[in-house]
C-alpha positions as CSV (number, residue, x, y, z in Angstrom):
1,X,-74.9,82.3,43.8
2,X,-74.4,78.4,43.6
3,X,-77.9,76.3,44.0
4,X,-78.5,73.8,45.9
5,X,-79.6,70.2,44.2
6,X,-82.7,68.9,45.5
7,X,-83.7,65.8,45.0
8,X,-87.0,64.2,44.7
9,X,-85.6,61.0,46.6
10,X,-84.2,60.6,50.0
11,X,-81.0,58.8,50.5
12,X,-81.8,55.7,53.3
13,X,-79.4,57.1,55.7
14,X,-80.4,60.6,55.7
15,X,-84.3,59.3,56.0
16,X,-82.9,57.4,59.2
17,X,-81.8,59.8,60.5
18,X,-84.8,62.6,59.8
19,X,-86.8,60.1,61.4
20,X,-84.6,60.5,64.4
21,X,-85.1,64.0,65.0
22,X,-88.8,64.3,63.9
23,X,-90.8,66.6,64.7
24,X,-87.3,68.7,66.0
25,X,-87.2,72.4,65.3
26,X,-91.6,73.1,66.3
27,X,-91.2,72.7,70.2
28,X,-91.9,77.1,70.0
29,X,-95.1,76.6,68.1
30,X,-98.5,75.8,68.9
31,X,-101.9,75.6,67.2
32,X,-101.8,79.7,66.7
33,X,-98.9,79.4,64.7
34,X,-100.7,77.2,62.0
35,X,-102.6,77.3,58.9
36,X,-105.7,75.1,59.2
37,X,-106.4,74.0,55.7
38,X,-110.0,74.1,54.3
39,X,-111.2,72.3,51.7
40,X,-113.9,74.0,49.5
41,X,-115.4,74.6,46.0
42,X,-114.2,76.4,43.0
43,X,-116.8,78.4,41.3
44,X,-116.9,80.6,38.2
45,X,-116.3,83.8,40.7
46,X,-113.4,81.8,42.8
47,X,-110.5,84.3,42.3
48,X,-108.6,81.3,42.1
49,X,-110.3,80.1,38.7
50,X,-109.4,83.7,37.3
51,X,-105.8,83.6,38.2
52,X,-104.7,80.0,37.6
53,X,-105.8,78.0,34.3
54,X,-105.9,74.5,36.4
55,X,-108.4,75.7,38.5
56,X,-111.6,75.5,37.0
57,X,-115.3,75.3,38.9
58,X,-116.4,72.2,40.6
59,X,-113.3,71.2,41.7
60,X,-111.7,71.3,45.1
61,X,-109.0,72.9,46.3
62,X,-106.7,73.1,49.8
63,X,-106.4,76.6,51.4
64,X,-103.2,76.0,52.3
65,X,-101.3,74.0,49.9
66,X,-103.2,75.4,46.9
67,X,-103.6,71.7,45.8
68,X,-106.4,71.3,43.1
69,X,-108.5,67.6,43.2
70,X,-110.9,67.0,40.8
71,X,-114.6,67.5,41.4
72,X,-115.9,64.4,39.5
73,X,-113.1,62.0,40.4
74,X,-113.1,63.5,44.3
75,X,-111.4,63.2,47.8
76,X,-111.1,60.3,49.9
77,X,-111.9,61.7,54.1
78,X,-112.3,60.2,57.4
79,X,-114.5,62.6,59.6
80,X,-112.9,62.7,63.0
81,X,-115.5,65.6,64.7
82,X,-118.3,67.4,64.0
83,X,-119.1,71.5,65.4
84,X,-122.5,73.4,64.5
85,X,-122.1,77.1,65.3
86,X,-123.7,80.6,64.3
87,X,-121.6,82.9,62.3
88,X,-121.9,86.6,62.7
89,X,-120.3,88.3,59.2
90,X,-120.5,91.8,58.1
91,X,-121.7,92.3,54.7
92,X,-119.0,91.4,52.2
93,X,-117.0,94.4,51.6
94,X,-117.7,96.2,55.3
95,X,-116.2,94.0,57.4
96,X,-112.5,92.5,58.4
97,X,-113.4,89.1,56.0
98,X,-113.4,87.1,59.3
99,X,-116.1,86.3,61.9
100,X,-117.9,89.3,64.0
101,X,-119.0,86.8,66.8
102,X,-119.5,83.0,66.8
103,X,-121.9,81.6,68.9
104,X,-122.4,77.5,69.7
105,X,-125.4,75.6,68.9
106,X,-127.6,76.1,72.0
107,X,-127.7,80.1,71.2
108,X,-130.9,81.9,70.6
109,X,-129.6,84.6,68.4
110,X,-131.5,83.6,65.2
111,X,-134.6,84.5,67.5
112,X,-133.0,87.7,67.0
113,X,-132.8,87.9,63.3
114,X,-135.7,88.7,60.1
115,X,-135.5,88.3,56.8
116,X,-135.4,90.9,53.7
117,X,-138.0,90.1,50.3
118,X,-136.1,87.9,48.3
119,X,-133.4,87.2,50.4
120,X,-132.9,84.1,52.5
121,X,-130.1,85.4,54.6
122,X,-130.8,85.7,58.7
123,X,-130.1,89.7,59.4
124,X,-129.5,91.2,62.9
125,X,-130.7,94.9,63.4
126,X,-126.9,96.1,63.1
127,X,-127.1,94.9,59.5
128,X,-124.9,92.0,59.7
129,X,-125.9,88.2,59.0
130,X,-125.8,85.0,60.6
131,X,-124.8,81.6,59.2
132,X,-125.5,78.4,60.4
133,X,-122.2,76.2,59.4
134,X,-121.9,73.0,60.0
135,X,-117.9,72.4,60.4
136,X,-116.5,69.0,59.9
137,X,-112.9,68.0,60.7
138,X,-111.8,65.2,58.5
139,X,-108.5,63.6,57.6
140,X,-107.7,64.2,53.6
141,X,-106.0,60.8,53.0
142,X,-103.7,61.6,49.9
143,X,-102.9,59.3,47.0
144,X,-99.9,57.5,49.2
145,X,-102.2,56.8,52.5
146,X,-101.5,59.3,54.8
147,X,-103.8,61.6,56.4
148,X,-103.4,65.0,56.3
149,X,-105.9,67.3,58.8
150,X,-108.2,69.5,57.7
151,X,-111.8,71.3,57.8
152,X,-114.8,71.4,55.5
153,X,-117.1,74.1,56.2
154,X,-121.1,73.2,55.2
155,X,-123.5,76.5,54.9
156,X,-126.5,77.4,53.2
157,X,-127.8,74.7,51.1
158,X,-125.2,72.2,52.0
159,X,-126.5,72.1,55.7
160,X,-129.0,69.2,54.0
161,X,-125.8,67.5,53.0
162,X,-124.1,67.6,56.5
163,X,-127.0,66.3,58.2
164,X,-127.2,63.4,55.8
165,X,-123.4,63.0,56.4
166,X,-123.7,63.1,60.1
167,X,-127.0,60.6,59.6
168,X,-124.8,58.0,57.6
169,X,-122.2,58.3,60.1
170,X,-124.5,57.2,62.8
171,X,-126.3,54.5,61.1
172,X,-123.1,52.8,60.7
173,X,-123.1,49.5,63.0
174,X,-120.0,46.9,63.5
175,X,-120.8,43.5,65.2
176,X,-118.9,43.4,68.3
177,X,-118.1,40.7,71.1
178,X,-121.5,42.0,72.9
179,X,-123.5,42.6,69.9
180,X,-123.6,45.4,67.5
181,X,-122.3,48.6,68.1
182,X,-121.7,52.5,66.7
183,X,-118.1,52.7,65.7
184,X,-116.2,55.9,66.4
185,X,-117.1,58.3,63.4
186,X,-113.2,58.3,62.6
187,X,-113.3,54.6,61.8
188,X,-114.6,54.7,58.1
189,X,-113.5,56.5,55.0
190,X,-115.9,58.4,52.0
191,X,-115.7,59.7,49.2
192,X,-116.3,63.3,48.5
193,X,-117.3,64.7,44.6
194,X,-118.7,67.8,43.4
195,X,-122.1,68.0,41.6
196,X,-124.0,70.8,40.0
197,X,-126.8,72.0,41.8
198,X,-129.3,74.9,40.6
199,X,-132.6,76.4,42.1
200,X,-134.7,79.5,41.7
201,X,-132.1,81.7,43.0
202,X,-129.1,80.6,41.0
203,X,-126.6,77.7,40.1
204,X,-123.6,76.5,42.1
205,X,-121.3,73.3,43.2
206,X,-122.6,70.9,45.9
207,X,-121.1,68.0,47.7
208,X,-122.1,64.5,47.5
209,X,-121.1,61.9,49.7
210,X,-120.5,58.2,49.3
211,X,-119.5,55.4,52.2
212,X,-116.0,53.6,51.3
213,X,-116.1,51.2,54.7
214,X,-114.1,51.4,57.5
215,X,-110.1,51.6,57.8
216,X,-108.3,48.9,56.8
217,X,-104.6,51.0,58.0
218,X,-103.7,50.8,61.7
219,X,-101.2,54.0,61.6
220,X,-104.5,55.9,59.3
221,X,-106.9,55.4,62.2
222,X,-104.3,56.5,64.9
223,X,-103.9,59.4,63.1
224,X,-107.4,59.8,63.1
225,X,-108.4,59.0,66.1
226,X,-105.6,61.7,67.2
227,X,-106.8,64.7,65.4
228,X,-110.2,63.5,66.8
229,X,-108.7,64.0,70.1
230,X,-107.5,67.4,69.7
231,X,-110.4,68.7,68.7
232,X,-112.4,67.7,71.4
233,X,-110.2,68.7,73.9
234,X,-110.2,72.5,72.4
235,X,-106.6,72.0,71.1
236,X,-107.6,72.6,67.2
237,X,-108.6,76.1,66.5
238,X,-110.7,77.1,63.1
239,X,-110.7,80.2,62.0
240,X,-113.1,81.1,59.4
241,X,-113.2,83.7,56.9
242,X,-114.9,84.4,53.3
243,X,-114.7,81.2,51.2
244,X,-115.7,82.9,48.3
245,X,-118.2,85.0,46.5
246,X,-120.8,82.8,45.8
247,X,-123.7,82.4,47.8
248,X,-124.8,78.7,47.7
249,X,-127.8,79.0,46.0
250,X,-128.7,82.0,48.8
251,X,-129.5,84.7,46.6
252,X,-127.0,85.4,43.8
253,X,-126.5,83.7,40.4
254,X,-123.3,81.9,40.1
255,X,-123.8,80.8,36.3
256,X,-121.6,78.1,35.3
């Protein structure tokens, strides 16, 4: 069987002419025929640092690609929307590995939960758990510019770190023709790295979270503003399951 020579660089006239039929080929598929990447933290029980010997604990890795970023030198994300939600799980092990229920912000049903000795985790009486998870859909803007969607899940003790995101989004101002304004939250870039965090409980990888500015890149914000738009017309779709075993700093050592 003969193989077929691939090349790393596209000829002009070939590019012209994928540019021509873009997008041609997808008109069956819609948002339940996708892969919506996450992007979340190695740790020493990741199966991924077990199975590959570039992956190592504190860094970062895409769901779907399987691409690794460093933990210390970080990502570079716009934030384009922001979900809070309730997330019923069945203890690890019992359960499909994917959401029992989900249930928005407004709901009551932690007024339905308690709390074991020792254990920080919300129960309900049929022996599952609820998370609060904060859910942020940013664009990963790669080493070449371009935005690429995806979702970064905050739980646990990173729910501290989402509010303060969500705090420094809001606090940004722009002066405007009538005065000073809020810009849209998919206007300005950070900067994501990894740092270790510990407490009673046990040791793990947080975020931290730095302001870059705003966007500088016309076609970067269109793409932004975009994905922003998809999501808040119900057009994105996330589904969740078990990130890893870890627990945040909720109740199980994760030495690193």
């Amino acid at each position: 069987m003969s193989e077929i020579a691939v090349k790393n660089e596209t000829p002009l006239a070939l590019a012209g002419s994928f540019e021509a039929d873009a997008s041609k080929g997808f008109e069956g598929m819609n948002q339940d025929d996708f892969a919506m990447p996450f992007l979340r933290l190695l740790t020493t029980t990741s199966p991924l640092v077990a199975e590959n010997d570039a992956a190592r604990p504190g860094m970062v890795v895409n769901t779907v690609t399987g691409e690794l970023y460093d933990g210390k030198q970080g990502i570079t994300v716009i934030p384009c929307a922001y979900v809070r939600q309730y997330i019923e799980w069945a203890p690890r092990g019992k359960g499909p590995g994917a959401p029992i229920n989900i249930f928005p912000s407004t709901s009551d049903i932690l007024t339905k939960t308690y709390r074991k000795p020792g254990d920080s985790k919300d129960y309900l009486e049929n022996g599952n758990y609820v998370e609060a998870t904060a859910t942020h859909f940013v664009m990963l803007v790669n080493s070449d510019g371009v935005g690429e969607p995806a979702l970064i899940a905050m739980k646990s003790t990173q729910l501290k770190k989402s509010r303060r995101w969500n705090s420094m989004m809001q606090a940004a101002k722009m002066m405007g023709k009538n005065g000073p304004f809020t810009p849209p939250m998919y206007s300005h870039l950070y900067k994501l790295t990894t740092v270790a965090e510990s407490n009673d409980k046990g040791k793990w990888f947080g975020w931290e979270i730095e302001g870059l500015g705003p966007i500088t890149d016309m076609a970067l914000y269109t793409m932004a503003r975009a994905f922003a738009e998809s999501v808040n017309t119900g057009k994105v779709k996330v589904k969740h399951d078990f990130d890893d075993p870890a627990d945040d700093g909720n109740g199980r050592s994760d030495p690193f």
